[in-house]
C-alpha positions in Angstrom: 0.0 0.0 0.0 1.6 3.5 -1.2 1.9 6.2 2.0 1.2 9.2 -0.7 -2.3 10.1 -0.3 -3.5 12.1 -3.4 -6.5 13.3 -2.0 -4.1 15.7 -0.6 -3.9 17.6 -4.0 -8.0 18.5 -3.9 -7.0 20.7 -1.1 -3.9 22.2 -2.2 -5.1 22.8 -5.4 -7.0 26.6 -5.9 -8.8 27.7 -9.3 -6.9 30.6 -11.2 -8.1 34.2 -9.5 -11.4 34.7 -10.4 -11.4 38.1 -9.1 -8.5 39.0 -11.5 -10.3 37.5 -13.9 -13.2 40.0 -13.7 -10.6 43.0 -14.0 -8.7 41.3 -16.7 -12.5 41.4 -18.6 -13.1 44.8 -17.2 -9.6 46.3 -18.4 -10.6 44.1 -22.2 -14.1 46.3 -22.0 -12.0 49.7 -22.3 -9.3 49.5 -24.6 -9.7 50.2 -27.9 -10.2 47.2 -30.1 -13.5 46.1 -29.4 -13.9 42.8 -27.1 -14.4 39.8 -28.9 -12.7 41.3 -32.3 -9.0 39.3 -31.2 -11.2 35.8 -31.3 -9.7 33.5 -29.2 -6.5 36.0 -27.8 -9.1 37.3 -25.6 -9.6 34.5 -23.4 -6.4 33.3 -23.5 -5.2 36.9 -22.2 -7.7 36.5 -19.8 -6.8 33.0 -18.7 -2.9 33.1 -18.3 -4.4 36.9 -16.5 -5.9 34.5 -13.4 -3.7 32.3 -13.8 -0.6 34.6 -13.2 -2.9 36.6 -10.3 -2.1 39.8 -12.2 -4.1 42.2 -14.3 -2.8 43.5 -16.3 -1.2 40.7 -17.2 2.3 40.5 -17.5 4.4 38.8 -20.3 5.8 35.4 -20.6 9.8 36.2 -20.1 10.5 32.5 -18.9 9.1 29.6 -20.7 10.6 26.4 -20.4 10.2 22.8 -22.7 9.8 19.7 -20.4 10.0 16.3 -21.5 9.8 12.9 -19.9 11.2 10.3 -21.1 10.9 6.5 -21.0 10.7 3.1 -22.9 7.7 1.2 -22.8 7.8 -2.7 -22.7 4.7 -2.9 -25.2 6.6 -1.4 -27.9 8.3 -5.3 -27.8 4.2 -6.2 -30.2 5.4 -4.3 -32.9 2.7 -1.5 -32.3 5.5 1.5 -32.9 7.1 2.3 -36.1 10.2 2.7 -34.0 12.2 -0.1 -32.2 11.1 -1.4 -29.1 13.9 0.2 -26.4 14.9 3.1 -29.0 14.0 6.0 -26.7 17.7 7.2 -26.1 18.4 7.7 -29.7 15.7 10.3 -29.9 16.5 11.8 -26.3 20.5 12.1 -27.5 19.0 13.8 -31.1 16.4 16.4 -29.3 19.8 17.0 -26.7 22.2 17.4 -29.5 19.9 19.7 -31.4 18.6 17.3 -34.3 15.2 17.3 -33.7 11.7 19.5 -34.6 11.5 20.6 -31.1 15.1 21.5 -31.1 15.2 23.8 -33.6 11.5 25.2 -33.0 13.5 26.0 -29.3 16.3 28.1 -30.6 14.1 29.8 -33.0 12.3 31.1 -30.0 15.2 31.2 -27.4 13.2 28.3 -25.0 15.5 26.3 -23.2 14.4 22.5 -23.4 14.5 20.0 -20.3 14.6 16.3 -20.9 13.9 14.1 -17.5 15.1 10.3 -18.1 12.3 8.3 -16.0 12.8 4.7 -17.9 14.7 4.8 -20.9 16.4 1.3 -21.5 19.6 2.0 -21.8 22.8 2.8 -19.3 22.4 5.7 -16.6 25.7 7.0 -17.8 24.5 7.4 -21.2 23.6 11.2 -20.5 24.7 13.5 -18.2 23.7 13.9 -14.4 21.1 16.5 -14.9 19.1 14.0 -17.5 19.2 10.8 -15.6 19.4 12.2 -11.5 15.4 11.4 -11.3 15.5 7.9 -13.1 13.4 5.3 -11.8 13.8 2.1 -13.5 15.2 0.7 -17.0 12.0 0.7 -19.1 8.9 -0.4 -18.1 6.9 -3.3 -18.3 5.3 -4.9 -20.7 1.7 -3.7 -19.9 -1.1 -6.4 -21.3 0.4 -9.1 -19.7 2.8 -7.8 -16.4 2.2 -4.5 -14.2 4.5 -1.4 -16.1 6.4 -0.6 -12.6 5.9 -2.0 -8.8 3.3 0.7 -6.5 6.8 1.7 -5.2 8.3 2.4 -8.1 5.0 4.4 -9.7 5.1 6.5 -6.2 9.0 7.2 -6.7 8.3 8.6 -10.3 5.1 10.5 -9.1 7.5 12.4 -6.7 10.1 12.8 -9.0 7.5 15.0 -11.3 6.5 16.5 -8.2 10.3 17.7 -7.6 11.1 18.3 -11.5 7.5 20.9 -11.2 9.1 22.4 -8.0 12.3 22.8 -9.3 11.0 24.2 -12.5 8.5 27.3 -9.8 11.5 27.8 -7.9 13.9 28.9 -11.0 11.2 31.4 -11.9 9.9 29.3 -14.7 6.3 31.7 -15.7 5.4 28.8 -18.5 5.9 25.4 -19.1 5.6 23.3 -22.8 5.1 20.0 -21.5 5.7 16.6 -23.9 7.2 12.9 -23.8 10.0 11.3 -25.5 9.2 7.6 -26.0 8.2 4.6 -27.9 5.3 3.0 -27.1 3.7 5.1 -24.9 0.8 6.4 -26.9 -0.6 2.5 -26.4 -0.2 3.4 -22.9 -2.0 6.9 -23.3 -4.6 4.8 -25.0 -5.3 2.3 -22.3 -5.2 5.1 -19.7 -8.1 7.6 -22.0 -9.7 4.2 -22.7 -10.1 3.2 -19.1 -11.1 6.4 -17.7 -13.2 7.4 -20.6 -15.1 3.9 -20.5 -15.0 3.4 -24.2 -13.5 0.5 -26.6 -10.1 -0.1 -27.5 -10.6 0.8 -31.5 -12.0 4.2 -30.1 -8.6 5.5 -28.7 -5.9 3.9 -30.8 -4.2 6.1 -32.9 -1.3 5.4 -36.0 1.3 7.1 -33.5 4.2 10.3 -34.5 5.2 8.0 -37.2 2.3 7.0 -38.4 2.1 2.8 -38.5 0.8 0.3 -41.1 -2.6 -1.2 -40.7 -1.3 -4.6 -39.4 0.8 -2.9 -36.4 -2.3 -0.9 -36.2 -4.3 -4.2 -35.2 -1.5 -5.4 -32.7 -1.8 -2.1 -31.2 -5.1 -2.2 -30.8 -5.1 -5.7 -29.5 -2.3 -4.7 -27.2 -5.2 -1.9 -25.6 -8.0 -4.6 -25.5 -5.7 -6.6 -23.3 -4.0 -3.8 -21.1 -7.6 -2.7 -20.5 -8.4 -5.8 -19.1 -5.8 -5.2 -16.3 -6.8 -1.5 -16.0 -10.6 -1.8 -15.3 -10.5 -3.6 -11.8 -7.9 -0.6 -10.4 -9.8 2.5 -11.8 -10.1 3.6 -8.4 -6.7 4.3 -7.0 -5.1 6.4 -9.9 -1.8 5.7 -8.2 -1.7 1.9 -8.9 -3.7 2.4 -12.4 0.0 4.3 -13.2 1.7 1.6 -11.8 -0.4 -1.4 -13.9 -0.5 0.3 -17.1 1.0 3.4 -17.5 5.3 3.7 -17.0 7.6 5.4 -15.0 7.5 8.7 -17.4 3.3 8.8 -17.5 3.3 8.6 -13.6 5.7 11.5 -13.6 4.4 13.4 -15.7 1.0 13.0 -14.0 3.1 14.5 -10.5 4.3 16.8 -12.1 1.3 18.2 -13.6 -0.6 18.4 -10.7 2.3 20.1 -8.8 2.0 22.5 -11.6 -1.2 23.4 -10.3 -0.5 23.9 -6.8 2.3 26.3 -7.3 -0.1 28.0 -9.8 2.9 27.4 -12.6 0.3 27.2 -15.8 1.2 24.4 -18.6 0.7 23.9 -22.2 -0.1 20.2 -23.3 1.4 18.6 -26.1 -0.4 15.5 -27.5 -1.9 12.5 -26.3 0.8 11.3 -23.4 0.8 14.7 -21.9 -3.5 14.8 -22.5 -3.7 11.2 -20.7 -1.6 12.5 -17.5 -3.5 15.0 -17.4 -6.7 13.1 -17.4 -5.4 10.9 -14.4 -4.6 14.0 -12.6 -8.6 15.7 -13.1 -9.5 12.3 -11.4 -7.2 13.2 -8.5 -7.9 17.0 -8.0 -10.8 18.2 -10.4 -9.6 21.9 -10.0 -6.3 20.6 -11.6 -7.3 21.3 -15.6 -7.7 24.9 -15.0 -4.4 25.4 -14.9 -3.4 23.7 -18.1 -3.8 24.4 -22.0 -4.2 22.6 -24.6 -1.9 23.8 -27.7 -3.1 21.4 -30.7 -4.9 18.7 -32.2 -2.4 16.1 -33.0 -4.8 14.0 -34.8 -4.7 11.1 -32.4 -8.1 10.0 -30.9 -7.0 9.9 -27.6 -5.9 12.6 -27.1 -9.1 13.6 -28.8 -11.3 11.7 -26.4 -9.3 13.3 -22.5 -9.5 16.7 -24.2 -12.9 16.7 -24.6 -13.8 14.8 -21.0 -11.6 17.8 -19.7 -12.9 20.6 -21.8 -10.1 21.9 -23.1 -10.3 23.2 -26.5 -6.5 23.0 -28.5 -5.8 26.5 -30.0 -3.7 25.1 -33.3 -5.0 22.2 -35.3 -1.9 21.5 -37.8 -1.9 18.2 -37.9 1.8 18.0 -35.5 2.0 14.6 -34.9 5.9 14.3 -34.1 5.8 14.6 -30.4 8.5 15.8 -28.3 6.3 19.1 -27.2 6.8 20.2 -30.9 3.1 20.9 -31.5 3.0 22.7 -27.6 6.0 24.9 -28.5 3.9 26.4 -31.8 1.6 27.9 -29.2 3.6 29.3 -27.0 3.8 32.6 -29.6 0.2 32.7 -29.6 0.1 33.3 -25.7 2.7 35.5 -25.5 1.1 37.1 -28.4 -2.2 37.2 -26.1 -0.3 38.7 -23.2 1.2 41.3 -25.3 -1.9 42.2 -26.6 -4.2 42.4 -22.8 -1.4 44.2 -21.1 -0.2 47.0 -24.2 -3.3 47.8 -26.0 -4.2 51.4 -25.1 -7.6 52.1 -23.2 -10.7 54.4 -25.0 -10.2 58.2 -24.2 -13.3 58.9 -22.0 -16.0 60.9 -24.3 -17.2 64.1 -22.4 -20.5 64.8 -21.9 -22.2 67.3 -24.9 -24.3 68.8 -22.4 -22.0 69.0 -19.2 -18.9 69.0 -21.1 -17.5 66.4 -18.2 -16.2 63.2 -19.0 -18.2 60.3 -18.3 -16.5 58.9 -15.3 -17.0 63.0 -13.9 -20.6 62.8 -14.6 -20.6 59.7 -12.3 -18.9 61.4 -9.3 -20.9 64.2 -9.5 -24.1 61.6 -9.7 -22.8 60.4 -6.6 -23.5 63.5 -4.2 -27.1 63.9 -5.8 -29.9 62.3 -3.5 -32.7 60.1 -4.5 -35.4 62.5 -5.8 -32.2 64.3 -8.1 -32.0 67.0 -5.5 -28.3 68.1 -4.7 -26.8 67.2 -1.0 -24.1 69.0 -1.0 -22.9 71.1 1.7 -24.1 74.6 0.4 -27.8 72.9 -0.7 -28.0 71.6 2.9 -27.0 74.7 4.5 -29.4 76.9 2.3 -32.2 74.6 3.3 -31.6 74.2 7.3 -31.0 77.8 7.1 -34.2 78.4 5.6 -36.2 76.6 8.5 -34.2 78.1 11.2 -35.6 81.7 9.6 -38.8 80.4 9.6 -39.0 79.1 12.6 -37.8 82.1 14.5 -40.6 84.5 13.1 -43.3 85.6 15.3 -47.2 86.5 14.5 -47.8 89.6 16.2 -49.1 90.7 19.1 -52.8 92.0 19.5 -52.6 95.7 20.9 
């Protein structure tokens, strides 16, 4: 039995300011380009407003690309166009620059983070920083064997919780969160699929490299059968990691949820990132309102947990690569919204024709008027008392 309780989370776990929400509407009501004309920017100004507790909303200085990464022992069915165990290849590429979310990085100057949680290969493969929150050498091989021991799911759940704190403590304002692995979108899958209550066929998707119909059928036979072993431990969203998710999906689900309690808002990549984060609305409901949704990666699952959490993807380009490559294309979009809340001038106020005072004049002066539009100021009131202190001191006169 795990000692983490993740009940805990509900509590720790606030909604975005709703208060500066209301001003970050309010201040969106005077400036000049009418509300509703920037379409979707509006909202989003609106959101990452609340979410940063500050209207006017200040820019995104400090993004930051995080990726887990891990091998997945169901990649061994052939349901991945890559290699079962071939994780590290693409970890060394995205570290020595090679791949789409390397370059889409330097083009925007956003440093990239890669956590090894499982990948099967030596710890002394990468450097310190990479591997220092490992967990295990891959991960089981999830239709027939648990992916990690309840230990080993709670060790990776912390881990995410101390790569999130790390992350709030640097000063990190934004985080692009996505997975390096193979064969953990048939995890994803089996995760949507069990928490969704819908069929196997429903979720599985042809993966970043899109597979063959045959490996499509393995894969999803290889959901069909994990499901199996998912069902009876729906409940405790700890051990549902630990039977059919991987060291990388149970830290990612940590760290997403840590996110959310030191208010660090997070842009989802595809359908790994959309699956932890479906696991973690079953843990603390609150949780989603802190997290974005950057694209539609054309994978039904992620399809499916986007939609159970409301979450509406800004881009839909078809980015099916992975590797927070689809998340990063957003992140100009919200700075872009930011910009836009915090440095659009306000409407000059419009004096009055009659008054010639300014609108927000005419309501000060409306203030000091009493109910029946009489005025209650200080010479009205004197004028009056005066006038009843005169009358009351006048005398009929006396009969001779």
């Amino acid at each position: 039995m795990s000692s983490l309780n993740l009940d805990d989370f509900t509590d720790l776990i606030e909604r975005p300011d709703g208060g500066v929400r209301r001003d970050a509407e309010a201040r969106r009501e005077r400036q000049i380009v009418p509300p509703g004309s920037l379409g979707r920017l509006d909202d989003l100004g609106e959101w990452l407003a609340a979410a940063q507790g500050s209207a006017p909303v200040r820019p995104v200085e400090r993004p930051r690309v995080v990726l887990f990464a891990g091998d997945h022992g169901i990649a061994e069915l052939g349901v991945s166009a890559r290699p079962a165990g071939s994780a590290a290849e693409l970890v060394r590429e995205v570290i020595e620059g090679g791949r789409p979310v390397s370059v889409l990085a330097r083009r925007l100057g956003v440093p990239v983070r890669v956590v090894d949680m499982a990948l099967d290969c030596e710890p002394d493969a990468f450097p310190e920083d990479v591997v220092r929150h490992r967990v295990r050498r891959g991960s089981g091989r999830i239709d027939i064997e648990d992916a990690l021991t309840l230990e080993e799911a709670e060790a990776a759940f912390l881990a995410g919780v101390a790569v999130a704190d790390e992350e709030a403590d640097s000063g990190t304002d934004l985080v692009v969160l996505g997975d390096i692995s193979v064969g953990g979108t048939t995890a994803a899958g089996v995760l949507v699929a069990a928490l969704c209550g819908t069929d196997a066929s429903v979720v599985t998707g042809r993966g970043g490299e899109a597979i063959d119909d045959l490996a499509w059928m393995r894969k999803c036979a290889a959901v069909r059968d994990s499901l199996r072993r998912a069902r009876p431990v729906l409940g405790e969203q700890l051990q549902l990691l630990a039977t059919v998710g991987g060291a990388d999906l149970a830290a990612m689900t940590g760290f997403l949820l840590q996110c959310a309690v030191r208010k660090l808002p997070v842009v989802l990549d595809g359908v790994v990132a959309a699956a932890c984060a479906l696991v973690g609305q079953r843990v603390a409901f609150r949780a989603p309102d802190w997290w974005l949704a950057a694209h539609r990666s054309g994978e039904p699952g992620q399809a499916k947990a986007l939609d159970r959490m409301a979450l509406e993807p800004l881009l839909d380009q078809g980015v099916k690569v992975g590797e927070g490559a689809g998340a990063l294309l957003a992140l100009p979009l919200v700075q872009a919204a930011a910009a836009l809340a915090a440095e659009l001038p306000e409407k000059p106020e419009v004096p009055d024709e009659k008054t010639g005072t300014s609108d927000e004049e005419s309501a000060v002066a409306d203030e000091g008027a009493d109910a029946s539009g009489e005025p209650t100021g200080s010479s009205g009131g004197s004028t009056g008392a005066q006038g009843e202190a005169a009358g009351a001191s006048v005398e009929e006169p006396k009969e001779q």
